[in-house]
C-alpha positions as a Markdown table, in Angstrom:
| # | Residue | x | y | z |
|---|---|---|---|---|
| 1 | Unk | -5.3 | -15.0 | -1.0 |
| 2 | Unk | -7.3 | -11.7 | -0.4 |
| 3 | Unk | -6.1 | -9.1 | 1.7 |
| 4 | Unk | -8.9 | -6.7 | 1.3 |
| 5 | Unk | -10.8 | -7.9 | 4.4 |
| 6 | Unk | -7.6 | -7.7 | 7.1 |
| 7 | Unk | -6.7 | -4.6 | 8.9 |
| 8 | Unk | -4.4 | -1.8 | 8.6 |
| 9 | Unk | -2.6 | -3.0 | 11.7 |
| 10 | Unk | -2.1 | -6.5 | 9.7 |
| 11 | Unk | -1.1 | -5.2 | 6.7 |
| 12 | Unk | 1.1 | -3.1 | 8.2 |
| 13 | Unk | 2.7 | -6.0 | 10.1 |
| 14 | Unk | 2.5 | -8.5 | 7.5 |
| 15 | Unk | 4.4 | -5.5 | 4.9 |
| 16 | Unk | 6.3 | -5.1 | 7.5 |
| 17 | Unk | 8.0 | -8.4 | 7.9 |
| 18 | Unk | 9.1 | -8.7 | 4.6 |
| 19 | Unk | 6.1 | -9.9 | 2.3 |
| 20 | Unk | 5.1 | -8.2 | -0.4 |
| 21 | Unk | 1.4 | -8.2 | -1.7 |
| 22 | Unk | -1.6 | -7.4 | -3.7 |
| 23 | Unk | -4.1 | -5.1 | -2.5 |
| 24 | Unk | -7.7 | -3.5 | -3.9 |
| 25 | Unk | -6.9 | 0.0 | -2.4 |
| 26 | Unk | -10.7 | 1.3 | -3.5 |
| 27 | Unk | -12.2 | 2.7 | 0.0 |
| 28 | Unk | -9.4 | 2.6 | 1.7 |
| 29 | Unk | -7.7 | 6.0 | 3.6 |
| 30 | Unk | -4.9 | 7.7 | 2.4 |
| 31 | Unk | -2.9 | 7.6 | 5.6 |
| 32 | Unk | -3.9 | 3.9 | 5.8 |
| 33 | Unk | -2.2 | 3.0 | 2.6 |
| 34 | Unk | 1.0 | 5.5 | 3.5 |
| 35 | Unk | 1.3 | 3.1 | 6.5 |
| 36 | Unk | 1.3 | 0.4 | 4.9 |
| 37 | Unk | 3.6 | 1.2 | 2.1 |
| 38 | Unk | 6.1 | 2.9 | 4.7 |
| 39 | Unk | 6.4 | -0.4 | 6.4 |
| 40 | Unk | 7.1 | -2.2 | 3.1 |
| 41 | Unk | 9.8 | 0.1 | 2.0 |
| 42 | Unk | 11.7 | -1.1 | 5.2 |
| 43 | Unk | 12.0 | -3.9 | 3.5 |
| 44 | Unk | 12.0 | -3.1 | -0.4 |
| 45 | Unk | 9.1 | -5.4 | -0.9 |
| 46 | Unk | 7.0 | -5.0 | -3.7 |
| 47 | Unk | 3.0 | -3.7 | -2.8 |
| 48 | Unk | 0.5 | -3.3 | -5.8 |
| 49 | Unk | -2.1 | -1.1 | -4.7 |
| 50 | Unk | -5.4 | -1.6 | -7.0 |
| 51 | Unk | -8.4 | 0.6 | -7.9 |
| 52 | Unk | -6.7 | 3.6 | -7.2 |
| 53 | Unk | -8.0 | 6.0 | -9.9 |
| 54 | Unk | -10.3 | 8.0 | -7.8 |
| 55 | Unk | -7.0 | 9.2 | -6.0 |
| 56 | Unk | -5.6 | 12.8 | -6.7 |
| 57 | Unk | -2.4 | 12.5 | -8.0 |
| 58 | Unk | -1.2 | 14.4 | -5.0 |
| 59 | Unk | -1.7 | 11.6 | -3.0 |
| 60 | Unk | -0.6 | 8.8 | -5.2 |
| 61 | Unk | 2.7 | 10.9 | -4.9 |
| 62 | Unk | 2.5 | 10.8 | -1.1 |
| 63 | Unk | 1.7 | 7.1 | -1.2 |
| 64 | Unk | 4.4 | 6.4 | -3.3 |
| 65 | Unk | 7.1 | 8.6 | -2.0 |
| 66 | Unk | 6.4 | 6.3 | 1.7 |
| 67 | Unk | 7.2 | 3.2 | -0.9 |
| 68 | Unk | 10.7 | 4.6 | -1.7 |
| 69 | Unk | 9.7 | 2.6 | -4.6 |
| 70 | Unk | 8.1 | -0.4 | -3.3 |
| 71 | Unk | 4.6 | 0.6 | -4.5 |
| 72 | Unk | 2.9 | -0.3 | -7.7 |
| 73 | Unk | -0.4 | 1.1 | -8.9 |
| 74 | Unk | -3.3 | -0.5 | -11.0 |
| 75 | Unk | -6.1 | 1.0 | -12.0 |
């Protein structure tokens, strides 16, 4: 199942109720993908966030610290 053409808002809700998921991150905002890993770590579900290499490691860090360790990254 792809989740790269839902929204935010879904992701958010779907993360947020407990399921964890795959995601090609490429393209999308920073804040977006904070959001979306904040609501997973309510949970402790596991995200992989894809094609994230064009990211400063600034805000991986931000992303990941929203996880509290629920976030994985790929290249």
């Amino acid at each position: 199942m792809s989740f790269q053409n839902r929204s935010t808002e879904d992701l958010v809700r779907i993360a947020g109720a407990g399921a964890g998921f795959r995601l090609d991150a490429a393209g999308r905002p920073v804040d977006d993908l904070v959001r979306i890993a904040d609501a997973a770590s309510d949970w402790g579900v596991r995200l992989v966030f894809a094609g994230v290499t064009s990211l400063s490691t600034d805000d991986l860090v931000k992303i990941a610290e929203a996880g509290e360790g629920s976030v994985e990254f790929e290249g």
